[in-house]
C-alpha positions in Angstrom: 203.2 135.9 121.1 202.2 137.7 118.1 205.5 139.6 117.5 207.6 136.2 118.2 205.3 134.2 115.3 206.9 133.8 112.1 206.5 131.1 109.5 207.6 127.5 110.2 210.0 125.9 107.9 207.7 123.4 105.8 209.4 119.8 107.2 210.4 117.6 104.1 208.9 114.3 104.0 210.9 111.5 104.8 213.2 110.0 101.2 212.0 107.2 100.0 215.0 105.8 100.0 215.0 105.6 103.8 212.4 103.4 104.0 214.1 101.2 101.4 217.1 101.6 104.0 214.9 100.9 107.4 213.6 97.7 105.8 217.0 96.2 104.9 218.0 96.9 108.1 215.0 95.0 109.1 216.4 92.2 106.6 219.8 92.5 108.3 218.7 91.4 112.0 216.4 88.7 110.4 219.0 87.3 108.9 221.1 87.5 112.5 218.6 85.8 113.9 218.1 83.1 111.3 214.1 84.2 110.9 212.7 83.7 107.6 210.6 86.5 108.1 209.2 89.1 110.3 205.0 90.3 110.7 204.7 94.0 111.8 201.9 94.7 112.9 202.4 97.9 115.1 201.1 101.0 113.5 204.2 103.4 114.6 206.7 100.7 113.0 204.3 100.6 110.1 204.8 104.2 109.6 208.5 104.0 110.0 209.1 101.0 107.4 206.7 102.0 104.7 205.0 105.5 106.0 201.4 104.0 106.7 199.5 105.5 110.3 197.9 102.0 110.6 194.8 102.8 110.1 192.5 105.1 107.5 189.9 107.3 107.7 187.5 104.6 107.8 189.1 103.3 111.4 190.0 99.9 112.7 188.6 96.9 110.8 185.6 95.4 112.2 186.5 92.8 110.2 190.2 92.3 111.7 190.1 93.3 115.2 192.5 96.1 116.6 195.0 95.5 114.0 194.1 95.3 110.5 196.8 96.0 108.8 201.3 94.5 109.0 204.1 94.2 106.6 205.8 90.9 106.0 209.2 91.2 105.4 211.4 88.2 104.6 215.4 87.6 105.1 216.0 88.6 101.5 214.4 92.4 102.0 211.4 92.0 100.2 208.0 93.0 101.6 203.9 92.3 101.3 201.9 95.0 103.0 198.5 93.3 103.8 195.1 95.1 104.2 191.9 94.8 104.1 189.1 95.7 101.7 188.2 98.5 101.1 190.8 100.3 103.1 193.0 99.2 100.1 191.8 101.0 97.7 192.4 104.0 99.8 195.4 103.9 101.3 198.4 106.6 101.2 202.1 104.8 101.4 205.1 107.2 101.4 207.0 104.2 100.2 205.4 103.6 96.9 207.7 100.4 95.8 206.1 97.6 98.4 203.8 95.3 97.2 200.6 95.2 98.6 198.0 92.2 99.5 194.2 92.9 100.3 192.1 90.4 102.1 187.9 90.0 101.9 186.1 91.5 104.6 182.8 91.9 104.0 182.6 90.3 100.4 183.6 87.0 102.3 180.0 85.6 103.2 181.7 83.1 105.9 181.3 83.3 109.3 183.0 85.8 111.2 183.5 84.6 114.3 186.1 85.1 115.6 186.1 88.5 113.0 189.9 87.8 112.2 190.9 87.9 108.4 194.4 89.6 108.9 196.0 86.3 109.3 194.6 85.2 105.9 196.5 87.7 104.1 199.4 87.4 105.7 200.0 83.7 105.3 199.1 84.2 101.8 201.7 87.3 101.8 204.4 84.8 103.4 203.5 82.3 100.3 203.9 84.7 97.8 207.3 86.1 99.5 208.3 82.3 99.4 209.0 82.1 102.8 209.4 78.0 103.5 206.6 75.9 105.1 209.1 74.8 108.4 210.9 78.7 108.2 210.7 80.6 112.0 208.7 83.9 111.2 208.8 86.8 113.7 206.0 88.7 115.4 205.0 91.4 117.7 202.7 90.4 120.5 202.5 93.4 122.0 200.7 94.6 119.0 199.4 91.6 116.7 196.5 90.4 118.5 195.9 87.0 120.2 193.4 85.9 117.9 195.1 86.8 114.7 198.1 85.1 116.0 196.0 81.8 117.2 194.8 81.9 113.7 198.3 82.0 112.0 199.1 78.9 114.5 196.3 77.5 112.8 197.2 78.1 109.2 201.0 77.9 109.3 201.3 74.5 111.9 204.7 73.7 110.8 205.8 77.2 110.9 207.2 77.9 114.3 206.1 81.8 115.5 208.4 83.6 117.5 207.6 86.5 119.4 210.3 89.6 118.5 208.5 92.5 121.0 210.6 95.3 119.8 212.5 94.1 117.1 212.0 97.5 115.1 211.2 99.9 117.6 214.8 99.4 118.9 215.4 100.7 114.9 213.3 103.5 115.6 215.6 104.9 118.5 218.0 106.5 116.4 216.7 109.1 114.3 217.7 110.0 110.6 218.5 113.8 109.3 215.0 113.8 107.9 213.6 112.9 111.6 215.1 115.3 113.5 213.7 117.7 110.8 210.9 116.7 111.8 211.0 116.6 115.6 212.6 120.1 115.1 209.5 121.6 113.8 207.4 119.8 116.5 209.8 121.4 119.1 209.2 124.9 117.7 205.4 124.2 117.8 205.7 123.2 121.7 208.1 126.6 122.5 206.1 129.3 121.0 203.2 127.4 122.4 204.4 127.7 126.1 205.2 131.3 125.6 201.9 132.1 124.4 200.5 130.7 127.6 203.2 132.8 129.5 202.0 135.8 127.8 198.4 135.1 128.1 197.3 133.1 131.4 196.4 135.2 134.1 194.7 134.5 137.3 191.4 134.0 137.4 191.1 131.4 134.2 189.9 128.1 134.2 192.0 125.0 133.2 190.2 124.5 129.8 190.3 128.1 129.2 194.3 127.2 129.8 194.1 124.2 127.6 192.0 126.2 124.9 195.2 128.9 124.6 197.3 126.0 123.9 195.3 124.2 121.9 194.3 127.4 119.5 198.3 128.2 119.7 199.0 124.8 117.8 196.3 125.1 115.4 197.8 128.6 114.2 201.0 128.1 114.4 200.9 124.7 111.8 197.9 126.1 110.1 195.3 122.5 110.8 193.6 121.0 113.7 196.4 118.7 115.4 196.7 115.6 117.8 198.1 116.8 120.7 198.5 116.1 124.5 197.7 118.6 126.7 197.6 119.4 130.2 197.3 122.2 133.0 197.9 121.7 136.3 197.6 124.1 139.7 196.6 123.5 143.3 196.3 120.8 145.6 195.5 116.7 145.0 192.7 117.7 146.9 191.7 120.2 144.1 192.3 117.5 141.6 195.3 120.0 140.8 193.2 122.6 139.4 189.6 120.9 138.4 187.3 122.7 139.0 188.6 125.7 140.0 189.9 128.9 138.9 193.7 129.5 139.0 194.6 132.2 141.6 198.1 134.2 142.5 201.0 132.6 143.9 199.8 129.1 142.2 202.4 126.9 140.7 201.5 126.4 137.2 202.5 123.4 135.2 201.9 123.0 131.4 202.8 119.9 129.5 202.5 120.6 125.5 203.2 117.9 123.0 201.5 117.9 119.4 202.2 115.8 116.9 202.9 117.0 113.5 203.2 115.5 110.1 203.8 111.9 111.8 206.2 113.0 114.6 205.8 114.3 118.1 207.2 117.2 120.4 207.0 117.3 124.1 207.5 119.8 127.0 206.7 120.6 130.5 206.9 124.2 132.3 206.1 124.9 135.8 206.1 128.8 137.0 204.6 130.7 139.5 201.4 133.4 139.2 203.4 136.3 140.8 205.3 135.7 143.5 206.6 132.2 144.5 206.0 130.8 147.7 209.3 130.0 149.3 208.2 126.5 149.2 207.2 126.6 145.3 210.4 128.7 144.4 212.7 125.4 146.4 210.4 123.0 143.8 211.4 124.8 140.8 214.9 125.4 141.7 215.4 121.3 142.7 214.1 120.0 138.8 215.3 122.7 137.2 218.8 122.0 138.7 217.9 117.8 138.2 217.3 119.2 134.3 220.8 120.5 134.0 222.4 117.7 135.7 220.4 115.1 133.2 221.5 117.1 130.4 225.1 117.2 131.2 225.5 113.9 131.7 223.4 113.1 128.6 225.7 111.4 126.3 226.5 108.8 124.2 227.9 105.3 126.2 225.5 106.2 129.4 223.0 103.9 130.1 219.3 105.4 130.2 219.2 104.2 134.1 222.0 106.1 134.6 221.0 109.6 133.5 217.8 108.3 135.7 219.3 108.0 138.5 221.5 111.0 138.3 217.6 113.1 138.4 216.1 111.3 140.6 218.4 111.5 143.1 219.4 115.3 143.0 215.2 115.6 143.4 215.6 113.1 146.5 217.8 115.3 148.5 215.4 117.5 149.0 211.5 115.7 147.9 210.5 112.4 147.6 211.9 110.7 144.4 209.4 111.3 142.0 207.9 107.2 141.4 207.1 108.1 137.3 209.7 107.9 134.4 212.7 110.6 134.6 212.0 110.3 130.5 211.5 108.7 127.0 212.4 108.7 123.9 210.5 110.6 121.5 209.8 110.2 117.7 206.8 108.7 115.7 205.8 108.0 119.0 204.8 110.4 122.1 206.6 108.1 124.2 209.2 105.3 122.2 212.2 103.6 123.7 214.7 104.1 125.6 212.2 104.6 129.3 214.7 106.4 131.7 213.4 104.5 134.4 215.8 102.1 137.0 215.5 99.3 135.3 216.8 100.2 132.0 220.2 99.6 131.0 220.0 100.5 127.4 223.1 102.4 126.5 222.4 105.4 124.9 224.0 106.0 121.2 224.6 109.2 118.9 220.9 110.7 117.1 218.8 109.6 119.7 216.0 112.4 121.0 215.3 112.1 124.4 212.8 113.8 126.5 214.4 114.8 130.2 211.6 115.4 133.0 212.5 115.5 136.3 209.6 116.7 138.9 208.5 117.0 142.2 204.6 115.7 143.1 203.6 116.5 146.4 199.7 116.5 148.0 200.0 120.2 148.0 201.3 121.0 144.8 203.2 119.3 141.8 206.2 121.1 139.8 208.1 119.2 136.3 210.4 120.5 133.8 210.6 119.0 130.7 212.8 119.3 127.7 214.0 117.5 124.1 217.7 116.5 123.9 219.3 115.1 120.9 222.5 112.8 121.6 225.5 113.7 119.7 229.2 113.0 120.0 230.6 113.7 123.2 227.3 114.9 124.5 224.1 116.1 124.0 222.1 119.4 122.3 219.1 121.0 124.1 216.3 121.0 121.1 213.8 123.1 123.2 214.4 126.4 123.9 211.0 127.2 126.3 213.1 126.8 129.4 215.5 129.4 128.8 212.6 131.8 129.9 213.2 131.7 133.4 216.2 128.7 133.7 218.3 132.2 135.6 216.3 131.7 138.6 217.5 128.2 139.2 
C-alpha cells in the first residue's frame, strides 16, 4: 500500500459558470412545461444548481422541519435561495451570483406549531421573482415536506402546485468535465483503498478491525476525516455474515468502499477468497465477475438501464438465484442517483453518464458482489475503477 500511495491530483471545483448553465437548463424545461417556476428543495440538487450541501454546521432547522432550505427559480432563469436565520449568515455558496432570502426563526415570537417557516420565504422569494398570483409553480415531494407544502397551499391559493419528483435529478445524470474530475478522484480513493485491505487483512481479524483499515486508508489518502460507506462481509446469514466473529481461511471476503469527497461519491465492491477458494466460492466469483464483463460490454449509449439489468442478472441466474437487489445506479453528488438498473427501468442510457455495475450472488451460506464505476461514452463505455483488475484473470 505504502509503495503504491502517491499524491492525489487536487480536484478543481466546479466553474461557476456551470451552475449559471445547470440553472438555465433548469429555466429551459420550465418553460417546456409552461411552469412559472420551480421550488427545489432537495439538498443534492441544491448542491448541483448553486453548490449548497443543504444544510450547515448548525444542522436541520428546528424551526423548518427536515428541509430548511430550496431555490426558486422562475421561467426567465432567475433565482431566490431561501434560508433561515442564522444559517444565513453562514452559509458557503460556490455560485456567488444568486440572490438570497432569509426568513425569522427564532426572532419570530409567533407560534410555532406546526414549526414550518420555509414556506414563508419562499412565497416571499416567488413575489420578489415576480412570478404571477394564478402562475403553476413546480415542486419536489419527495423532498419538500408535507407541511411546508400544506403551508404554501395556504399562502399561494390561487397558485396551482405541481409536483415535478425529479425534475433536476434527471439533469444530474449526465456529468460535466469538472464532475468526472471529481468522481475520478473518488475512484482512486476507493482503488487504493481495496488494495490496502488486500495487502493487510489476514485471518484472524475482526470485521471492524476490517472496517478500521478502510476507514484509516481514506482518511490518509485525502488527508481529512470523510463520509463514507463501508462494509465487510464473511460467513454465513447465520453468522450475520461475519458479526461477531473472526474471519478465518477459505472465507469469501466481500468489501464495499464508497467515500465521498469534496461533494461527490465513489463506489466499489470486491469479493476474494482467504487462501484457497472453495470450489463452491471460486464458481461465485467466476459467475459475477463474468455478469461484470457482460454489463460492461453491453454498456453503451441507446441501451436502456433494464436492459444492461437484465443482461446481469440473467448470466447470475444460470447458475444462482437472480440476485432480488439493483444490478446498479448511477453515481454522482449522490451515493446512489438515477438511472436504478433494476427491471422496471427503461431510461435509455446517454453519453457522460457514470454508472456503478454490481452484479452478485447472496446465498444463506455465503454472499459474493463485484462492483465497478463505468462512464458512458460514444460507442461504449470506460471502466473508471481499476480495483478489479487484481484478480479479474481468474474469471
Amino acid at each position: 500500500m505504502d509503495a503504491a500511495r502517491h499524491d492525489l491530483e487536487k480536484v478543481s471545483s466546479i466553474p461557476r459558470e456551470e451552475y449559471e448553465r445547470r440553472r438555465a437548463a433548469c429555466a429551459d424545461i420550465l418553460a417546456a412545461r409552461r411552469l412559472a417556476a420551480l421550488v427545489v428543495s432537495d439538498p443534492g440538487d441544491l448542491r448541483f444548481l448553486i453548490g449548497h450541501a443543504g444544510t450547515t454546521d448548525l444542522g436541520p432547522s428546528p424551526f423548518s422541519g427536515a428541509i430548511g432550505a430550496a431555490l426558486v427559480i422562475a421561467q426567465d432563469g432567475k433565482s431566490v435561495f431561501v434560508i433561515g436565520q442564522p444559517e444565513s449568515s453562514i452559509i458557503w455558496l460556490d455560485a456567488v451570483d444568486v440572490d438570497t432570502l432569509s426568513y425569522e426563526t427564532f426572532t419570530d415570537l409567533t407560534a410555532l406549531r406546526p414549526r414550518v417557516r420555509l414556506a414563508t420565504g419562499v412565497a416571499t422569494a416567488l413575489e420578489r421573482l415576480a412570478v404571477p398570483a394564478r402562475a403553476a409553480v413546480g415542486y419536489d415531494a419527495s423532498s419538500l415536506t408535507a407541511a411546508v407544502v400544506a403551508d404554501l397551499r395556504e399562502r399561494l391559493p390561487r397558485s396551482r402546485l405541481v409536483d415535478v419528483d425529479g425534475l433536476v435529478s434527471r439533469l444530474r445524470m449526465t456529468k460535466s468535465p469538472a464532475e468526472i474530475v471529481a468522481i475520478r478522484r473518488c475512484v482512486e480513493v476507493c482503488d487504493m483503498t481495496q488494495l490496502a485491505l488486500r495487502e493487510r487483512v489476514t485471518p484472524g481479524m475482526s470485521q471492524v478491525e476490517i472496517l478500521d483499515i478502510a476507514r484509516a486508508a481514506v482518511e490518509q489518502l485525502t488527508g481529512a476525516c470523510r463520509p463514507i460507506v463501508l462494509e465487510a462481509s464473511y460467513g454465513s446469514a447465520s453468522e450475520g455474515y461475519g458479526a461477531g466473529r473472526e474471519l478465518r481461511e477459505g472465507d469469501l471476503l466481500l468489501t464495499d468502499i464508497a467515500p465521498q469527497i469534496d461533494g461527490y461519491w465513489g463506489d466499489s465492491c470486491d469479493t476474494r477468497p482467504l487462501g484457497e477458494p472453495s470450489t463452491e466460492g471460486h464458481r461465485m466469483i467466476r459467475t459475477i465477475g463474468e455478469a461484470l464483463v457482460l454489463g460492461t460490454e453491453a454498456a453503451r449509449p441507446g441501451v436502456s438501464a433494464s436492459r444492461l439489468d437484465e443482461i446481469m442478472r440473467r448470466h447470475v441466474g444460470l447458475t444462482y438465484p437472480p440476485y432480488q437487489g439493483t444490478g446498479g445506479h448511477g453515481i454522482g453528488l449522490d451515493y446512489h442517483e438515477s438511472p436504478r438498473l433494476i427491471p422496471d427501468e427503461e431510461l435509455v442510457l446517454e453519453e457522460g453518464m457514470v454508472l456503478a455495475l454490481e452484479p452478485g450472488v447472496y446465498l444463506e451460506t455465503a454472499m459474493a458482489r463485484v462492483e465497478h464505476l463505468v462512464l458512458i461514452a460514444p460507442g461504449g463505455c470506460e471502466v473508471l475503477s481499476r480495483h478489479l483488475d487484481w484478480h479479474a484473470g481468474s474469471w
